[in-house]
N, CA, C and O atoms as a Tinker XYZ file with bonds, in Angstrom:
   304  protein
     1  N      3.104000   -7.678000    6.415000    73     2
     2  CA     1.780000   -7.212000    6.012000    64     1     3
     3  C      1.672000   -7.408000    4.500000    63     2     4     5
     4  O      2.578000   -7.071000    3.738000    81     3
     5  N      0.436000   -8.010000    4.066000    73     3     6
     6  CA     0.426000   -8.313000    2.802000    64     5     7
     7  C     -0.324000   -6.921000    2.196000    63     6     8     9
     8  O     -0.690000   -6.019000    2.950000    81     7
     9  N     -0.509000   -6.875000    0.662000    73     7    10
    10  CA    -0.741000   -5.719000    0.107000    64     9    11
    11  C     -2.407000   -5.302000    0.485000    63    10    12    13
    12  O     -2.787000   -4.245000    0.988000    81    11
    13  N     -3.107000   -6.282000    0.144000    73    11    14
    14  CA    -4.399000   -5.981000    0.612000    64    13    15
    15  C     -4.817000   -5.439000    2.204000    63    14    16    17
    16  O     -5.638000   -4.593000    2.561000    81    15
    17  N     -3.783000   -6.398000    3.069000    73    15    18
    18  CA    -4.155000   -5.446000    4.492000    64    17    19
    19  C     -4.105000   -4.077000    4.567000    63    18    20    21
    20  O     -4.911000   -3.243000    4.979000    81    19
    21  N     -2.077000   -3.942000    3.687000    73    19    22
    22  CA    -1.936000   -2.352000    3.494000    64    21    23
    23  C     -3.017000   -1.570000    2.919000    63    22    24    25
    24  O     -3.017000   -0.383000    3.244000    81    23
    25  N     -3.635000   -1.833000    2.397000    73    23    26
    26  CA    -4.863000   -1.163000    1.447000    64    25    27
    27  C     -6.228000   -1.072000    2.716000    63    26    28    29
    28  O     -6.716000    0.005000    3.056000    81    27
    29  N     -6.540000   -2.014000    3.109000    73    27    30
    30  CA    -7.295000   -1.826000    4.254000    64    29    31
    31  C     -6.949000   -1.255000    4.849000    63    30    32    33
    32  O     -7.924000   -0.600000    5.217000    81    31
    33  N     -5.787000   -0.775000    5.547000    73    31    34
    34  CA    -5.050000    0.014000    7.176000    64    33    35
    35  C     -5.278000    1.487000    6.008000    63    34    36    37
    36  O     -5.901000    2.421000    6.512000    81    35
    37  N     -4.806000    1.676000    4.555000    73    35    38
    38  CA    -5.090000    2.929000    3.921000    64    37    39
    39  C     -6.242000    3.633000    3.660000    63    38    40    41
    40  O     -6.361000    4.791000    3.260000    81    39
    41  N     -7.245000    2.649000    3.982000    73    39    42
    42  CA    -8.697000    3.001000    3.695000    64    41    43
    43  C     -8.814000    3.518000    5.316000    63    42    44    45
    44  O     -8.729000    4.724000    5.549000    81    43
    45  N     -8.953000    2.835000    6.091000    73    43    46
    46  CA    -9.341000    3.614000    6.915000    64    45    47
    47  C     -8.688000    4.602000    7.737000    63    46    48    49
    48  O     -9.294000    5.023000    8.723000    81    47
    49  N     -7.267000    5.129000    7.404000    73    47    50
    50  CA    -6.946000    5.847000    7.744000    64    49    51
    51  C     -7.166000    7.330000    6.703000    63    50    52    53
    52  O     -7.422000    8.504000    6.971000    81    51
    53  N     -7.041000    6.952000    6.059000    73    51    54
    54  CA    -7.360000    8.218000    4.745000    64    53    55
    55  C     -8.313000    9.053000    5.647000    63    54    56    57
    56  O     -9.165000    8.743000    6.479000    81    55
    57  N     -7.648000   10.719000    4.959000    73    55    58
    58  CA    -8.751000   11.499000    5.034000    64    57    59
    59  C     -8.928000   12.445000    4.292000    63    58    60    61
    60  O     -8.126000   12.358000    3.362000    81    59
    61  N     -9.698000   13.512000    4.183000    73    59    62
    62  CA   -10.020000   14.510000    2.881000    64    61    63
    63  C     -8.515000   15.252000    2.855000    63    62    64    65
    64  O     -8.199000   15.914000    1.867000    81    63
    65  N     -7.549000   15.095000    4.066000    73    63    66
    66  CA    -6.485000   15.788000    3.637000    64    65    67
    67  C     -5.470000   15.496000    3.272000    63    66    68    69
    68  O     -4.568000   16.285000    2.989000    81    67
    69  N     -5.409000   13.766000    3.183000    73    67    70
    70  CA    -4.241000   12.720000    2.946000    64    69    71
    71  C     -3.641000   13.202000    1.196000    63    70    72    73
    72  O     -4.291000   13.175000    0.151000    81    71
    73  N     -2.367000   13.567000    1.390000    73    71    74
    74  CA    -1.977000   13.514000   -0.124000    64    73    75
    75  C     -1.437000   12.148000   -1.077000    63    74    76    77
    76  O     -1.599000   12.082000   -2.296000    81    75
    77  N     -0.605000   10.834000   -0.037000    73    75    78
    78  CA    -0.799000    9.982000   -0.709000    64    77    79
    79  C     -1.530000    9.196000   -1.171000    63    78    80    81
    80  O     -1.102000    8.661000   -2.194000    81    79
    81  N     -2.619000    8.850000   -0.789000    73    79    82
    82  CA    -3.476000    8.069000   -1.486000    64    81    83
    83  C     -3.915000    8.940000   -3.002000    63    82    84    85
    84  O     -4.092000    8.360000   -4.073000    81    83
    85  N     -4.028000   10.335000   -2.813000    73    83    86
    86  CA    -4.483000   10.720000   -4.130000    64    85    87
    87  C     -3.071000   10.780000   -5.405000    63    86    88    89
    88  O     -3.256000   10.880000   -6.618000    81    87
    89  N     -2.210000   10.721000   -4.972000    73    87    90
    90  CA    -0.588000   10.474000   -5.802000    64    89    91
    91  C     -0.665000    8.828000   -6.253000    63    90    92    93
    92  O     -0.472000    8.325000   -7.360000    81    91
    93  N     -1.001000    8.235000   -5.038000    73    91    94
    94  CA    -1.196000    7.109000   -5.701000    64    93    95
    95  C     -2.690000    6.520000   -7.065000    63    94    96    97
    96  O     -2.880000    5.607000   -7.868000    81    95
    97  N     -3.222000    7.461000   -6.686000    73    95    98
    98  CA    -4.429000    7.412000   -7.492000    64    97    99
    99  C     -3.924000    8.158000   -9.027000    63    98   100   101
   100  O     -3.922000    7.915000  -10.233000    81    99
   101  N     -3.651000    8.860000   -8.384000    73    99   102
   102  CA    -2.470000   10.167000  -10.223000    64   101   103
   103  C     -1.499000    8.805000  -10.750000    63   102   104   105
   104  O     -1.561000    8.612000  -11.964000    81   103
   105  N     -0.786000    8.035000  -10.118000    73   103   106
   106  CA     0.071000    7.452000  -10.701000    64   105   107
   107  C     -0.886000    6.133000  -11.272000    63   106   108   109
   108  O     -0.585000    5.699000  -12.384000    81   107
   109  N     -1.734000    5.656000  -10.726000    73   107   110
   110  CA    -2.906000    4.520000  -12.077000    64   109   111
   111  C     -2.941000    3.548000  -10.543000    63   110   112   113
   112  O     -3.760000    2.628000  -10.530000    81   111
   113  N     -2.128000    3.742000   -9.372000    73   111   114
   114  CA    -2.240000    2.491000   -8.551000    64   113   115
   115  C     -3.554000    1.840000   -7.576000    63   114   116   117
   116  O     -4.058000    0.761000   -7.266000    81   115
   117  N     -3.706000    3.319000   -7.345000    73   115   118
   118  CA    -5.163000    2.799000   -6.861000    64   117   119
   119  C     -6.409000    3.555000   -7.576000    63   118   120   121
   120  O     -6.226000    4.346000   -8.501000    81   119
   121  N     -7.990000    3.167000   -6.943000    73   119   122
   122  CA    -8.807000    3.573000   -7.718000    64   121   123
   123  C     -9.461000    4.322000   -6.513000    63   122   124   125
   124  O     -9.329000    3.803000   -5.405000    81   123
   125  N    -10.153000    5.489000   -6.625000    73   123   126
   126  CA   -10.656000    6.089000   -5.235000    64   125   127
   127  C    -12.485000    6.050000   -5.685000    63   126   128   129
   128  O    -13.075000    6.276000   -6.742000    81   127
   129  N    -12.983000    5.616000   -4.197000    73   127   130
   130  CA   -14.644000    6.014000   -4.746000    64   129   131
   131  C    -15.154000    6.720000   -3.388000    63   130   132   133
   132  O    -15.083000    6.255000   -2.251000    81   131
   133  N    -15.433000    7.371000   -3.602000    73   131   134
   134  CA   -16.016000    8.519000   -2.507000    64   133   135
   135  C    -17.502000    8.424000   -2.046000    63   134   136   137
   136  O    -18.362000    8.735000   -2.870000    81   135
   137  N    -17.800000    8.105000   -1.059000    73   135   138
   138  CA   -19.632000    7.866000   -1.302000    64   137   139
   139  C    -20.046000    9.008000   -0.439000    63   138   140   141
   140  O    -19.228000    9.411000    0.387000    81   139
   141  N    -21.446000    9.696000   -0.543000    73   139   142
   142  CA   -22.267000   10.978000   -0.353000    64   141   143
   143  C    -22.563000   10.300000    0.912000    63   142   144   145
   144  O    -23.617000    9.680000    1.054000    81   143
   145  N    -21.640000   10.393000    1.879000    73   143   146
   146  CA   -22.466000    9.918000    3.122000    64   145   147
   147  C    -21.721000   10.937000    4.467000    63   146   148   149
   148  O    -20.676000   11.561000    4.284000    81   147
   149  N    -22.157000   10.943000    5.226000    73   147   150
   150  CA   -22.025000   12.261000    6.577000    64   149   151
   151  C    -21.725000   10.970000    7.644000    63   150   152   153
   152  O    -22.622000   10.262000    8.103000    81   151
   153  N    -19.917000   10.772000    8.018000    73   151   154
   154  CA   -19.140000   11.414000    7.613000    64   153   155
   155  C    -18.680000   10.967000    6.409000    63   154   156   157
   156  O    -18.462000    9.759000    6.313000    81   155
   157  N    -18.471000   11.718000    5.411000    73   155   158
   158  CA   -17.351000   11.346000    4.041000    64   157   159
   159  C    -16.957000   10.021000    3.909000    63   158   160   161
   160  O    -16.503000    9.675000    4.999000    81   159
   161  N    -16.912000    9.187000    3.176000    73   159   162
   162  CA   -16.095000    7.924000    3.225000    64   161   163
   163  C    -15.407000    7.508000    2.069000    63   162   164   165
   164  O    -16.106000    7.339000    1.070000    81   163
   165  N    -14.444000    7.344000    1.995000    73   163   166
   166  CA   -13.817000    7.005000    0.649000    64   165   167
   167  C    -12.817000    5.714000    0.956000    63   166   168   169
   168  O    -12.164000    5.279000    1.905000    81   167
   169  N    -13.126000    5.332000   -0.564000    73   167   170
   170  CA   -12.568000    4.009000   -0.220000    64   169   171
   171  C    -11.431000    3.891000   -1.214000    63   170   172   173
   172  O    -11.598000    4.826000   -1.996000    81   171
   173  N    -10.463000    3.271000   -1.534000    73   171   174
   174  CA    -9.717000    2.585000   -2.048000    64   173   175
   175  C     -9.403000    1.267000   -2.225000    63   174   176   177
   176  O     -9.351000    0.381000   -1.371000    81   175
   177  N     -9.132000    1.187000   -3.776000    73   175   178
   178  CA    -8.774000   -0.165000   -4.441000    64   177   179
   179  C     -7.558000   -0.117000   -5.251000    63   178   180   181
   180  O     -7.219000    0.865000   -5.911000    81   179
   181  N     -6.933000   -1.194000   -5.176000    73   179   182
   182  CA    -5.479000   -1.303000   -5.909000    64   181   183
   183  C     -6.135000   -1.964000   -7.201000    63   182   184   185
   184  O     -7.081000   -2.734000   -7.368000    81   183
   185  N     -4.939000   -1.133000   -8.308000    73   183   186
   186  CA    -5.445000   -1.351000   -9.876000    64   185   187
   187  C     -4.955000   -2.686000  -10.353000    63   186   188   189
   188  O     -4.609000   -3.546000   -9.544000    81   187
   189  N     -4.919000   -2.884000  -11.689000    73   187   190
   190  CA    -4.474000   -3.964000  -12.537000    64   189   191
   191  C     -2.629000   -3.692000  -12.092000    63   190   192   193
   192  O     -1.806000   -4.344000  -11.449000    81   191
   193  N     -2.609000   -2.586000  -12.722000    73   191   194
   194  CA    -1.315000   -1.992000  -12.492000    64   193   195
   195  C     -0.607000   -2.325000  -10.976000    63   194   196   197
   196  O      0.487000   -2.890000  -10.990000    81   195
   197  N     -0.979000   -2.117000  -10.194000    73   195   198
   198  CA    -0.675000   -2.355000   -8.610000    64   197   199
   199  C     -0.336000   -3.511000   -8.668000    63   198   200   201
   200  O      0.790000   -3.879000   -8.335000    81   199
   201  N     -1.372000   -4.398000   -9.160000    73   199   202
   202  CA    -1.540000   -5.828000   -8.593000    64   201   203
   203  C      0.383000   -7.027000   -9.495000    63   202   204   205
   204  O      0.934000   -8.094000   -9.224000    81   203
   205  N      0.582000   -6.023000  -10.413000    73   203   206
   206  CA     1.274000   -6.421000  -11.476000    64   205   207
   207  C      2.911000   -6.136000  -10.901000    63   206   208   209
   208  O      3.980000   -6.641000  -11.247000    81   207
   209  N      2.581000   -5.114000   -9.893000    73   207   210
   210  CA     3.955000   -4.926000   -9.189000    64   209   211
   211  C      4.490000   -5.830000   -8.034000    63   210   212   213
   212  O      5.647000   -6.006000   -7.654000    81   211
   213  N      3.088000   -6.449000   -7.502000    73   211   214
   214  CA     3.395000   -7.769000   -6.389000    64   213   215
   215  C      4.722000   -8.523000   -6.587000    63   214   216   217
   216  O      5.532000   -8.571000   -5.661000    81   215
   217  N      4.994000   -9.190000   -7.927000    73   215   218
   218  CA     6.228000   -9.806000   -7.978000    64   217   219
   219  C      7.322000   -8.844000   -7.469000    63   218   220   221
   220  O      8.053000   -9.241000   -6.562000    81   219
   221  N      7.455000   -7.866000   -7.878000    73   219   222
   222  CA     8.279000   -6.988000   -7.280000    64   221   223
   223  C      8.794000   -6.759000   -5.908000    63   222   224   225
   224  O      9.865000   -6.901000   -5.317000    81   223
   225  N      7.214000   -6.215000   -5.560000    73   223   226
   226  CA     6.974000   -6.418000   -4.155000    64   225   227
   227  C      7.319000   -7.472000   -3.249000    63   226   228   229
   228  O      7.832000   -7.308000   -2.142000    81   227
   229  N      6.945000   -8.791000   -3.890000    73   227   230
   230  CA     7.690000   -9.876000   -3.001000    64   229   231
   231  C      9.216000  -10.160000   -2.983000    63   230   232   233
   232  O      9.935000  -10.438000   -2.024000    81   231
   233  N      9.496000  -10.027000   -4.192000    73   231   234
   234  CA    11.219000  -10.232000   -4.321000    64   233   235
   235  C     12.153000   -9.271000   -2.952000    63   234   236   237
   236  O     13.113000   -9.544000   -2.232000    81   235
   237  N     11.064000   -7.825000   -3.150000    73   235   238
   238  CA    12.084000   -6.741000   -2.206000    64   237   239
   239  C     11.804000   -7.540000   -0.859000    63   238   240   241
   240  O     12.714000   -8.009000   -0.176000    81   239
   241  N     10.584000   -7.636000   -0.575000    73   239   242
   242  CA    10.535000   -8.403000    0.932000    64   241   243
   243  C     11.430000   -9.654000    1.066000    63   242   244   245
   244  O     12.265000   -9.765000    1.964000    81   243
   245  N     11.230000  -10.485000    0.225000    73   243   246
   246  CA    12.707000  -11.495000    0.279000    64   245   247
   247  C     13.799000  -11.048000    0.602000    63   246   248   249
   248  O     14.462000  -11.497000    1.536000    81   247
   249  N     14.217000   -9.866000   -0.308000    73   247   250
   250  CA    15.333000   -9.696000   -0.066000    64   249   251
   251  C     15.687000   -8.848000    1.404000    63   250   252   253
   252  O     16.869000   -8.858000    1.750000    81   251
   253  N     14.990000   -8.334000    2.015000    73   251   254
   254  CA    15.074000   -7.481000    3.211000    64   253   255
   255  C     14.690000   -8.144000    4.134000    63   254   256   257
   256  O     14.947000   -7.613000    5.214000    81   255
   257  N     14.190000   -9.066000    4.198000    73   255   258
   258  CA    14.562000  -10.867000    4.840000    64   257   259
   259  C     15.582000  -10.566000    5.489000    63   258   260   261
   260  O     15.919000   -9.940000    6.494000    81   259
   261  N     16.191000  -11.451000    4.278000    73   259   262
   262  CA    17.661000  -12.086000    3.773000    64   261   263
   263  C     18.932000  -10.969000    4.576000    63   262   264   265
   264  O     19.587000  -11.336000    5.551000    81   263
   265  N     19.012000  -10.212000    4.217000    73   263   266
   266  CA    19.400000   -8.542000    4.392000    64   265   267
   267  C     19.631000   -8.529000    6.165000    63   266   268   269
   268  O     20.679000   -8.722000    6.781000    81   267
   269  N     18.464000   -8.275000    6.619000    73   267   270
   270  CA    17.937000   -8.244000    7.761000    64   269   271
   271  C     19.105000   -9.485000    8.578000    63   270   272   273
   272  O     20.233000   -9.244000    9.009000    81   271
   273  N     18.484000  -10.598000    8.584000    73   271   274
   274  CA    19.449000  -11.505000    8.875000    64   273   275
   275  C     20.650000  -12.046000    8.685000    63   274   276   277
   276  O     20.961000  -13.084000    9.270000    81   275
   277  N     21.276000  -11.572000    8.052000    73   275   278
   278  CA    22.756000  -11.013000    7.568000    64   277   279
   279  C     23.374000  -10.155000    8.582000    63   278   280   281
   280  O     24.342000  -10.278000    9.333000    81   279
   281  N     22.414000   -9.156000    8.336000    73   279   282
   282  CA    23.130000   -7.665000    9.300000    64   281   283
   283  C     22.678000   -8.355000   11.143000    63   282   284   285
   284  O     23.239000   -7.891000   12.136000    81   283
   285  N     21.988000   -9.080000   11.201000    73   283   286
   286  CA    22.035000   -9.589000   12.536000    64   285   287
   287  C     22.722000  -10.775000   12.997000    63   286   288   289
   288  O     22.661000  -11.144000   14.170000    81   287
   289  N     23.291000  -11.302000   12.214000    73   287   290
   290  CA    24.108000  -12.317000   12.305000    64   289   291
   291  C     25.555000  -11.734000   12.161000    63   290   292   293
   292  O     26.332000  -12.529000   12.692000    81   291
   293  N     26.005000  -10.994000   11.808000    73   291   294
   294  CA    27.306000  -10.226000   11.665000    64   293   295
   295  C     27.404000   -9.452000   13.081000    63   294   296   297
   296  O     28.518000   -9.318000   13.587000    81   295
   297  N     26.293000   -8.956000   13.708000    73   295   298
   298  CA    26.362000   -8.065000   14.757000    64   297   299
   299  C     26.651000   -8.838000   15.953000    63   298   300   301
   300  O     27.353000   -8.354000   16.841000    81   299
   301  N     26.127000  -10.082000   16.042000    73   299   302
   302  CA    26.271000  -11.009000   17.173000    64   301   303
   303  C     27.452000  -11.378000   17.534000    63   302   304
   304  O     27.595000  -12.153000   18.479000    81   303
């Protein structure tokens, strides 16, 4: 799953009682906009900041690849 899907599957699961999305919002990663509508809807967007951790993000998925198929190739 790439980051933007994750962000989509977070939007619509969010709700007025979800605490991570608003931790992630305290820490600069995402941006929250709430619109005046019945029911509630709030949305989320990943920041400058977020977007800057992708390299990161991809390296760990490489590596848990890599990892992954290691530990299944040893088990066989």
């Amino acid at each position: 799953m790439d980051v933007e899907t994750g962000m989509e599957n977070l939007t619509s699961v969010c709700d007025g009682d979800s605490t991570q999305p608003r931790e992630l919002e305290q820490d600069g990663l995402v941006s929250r906009t709430a619109f005046a509508e019945k029911p509630m809807r709030v949305e989320y967007e990943l920041t400058e900041a977020a977007y800057g951790l992708l390299p990161a993000f991809k390296e760990i998925l490489s590596w848990s690849r890599l990892y992954t198929r290691l530990e299944t190739s040893q088990q066989a």
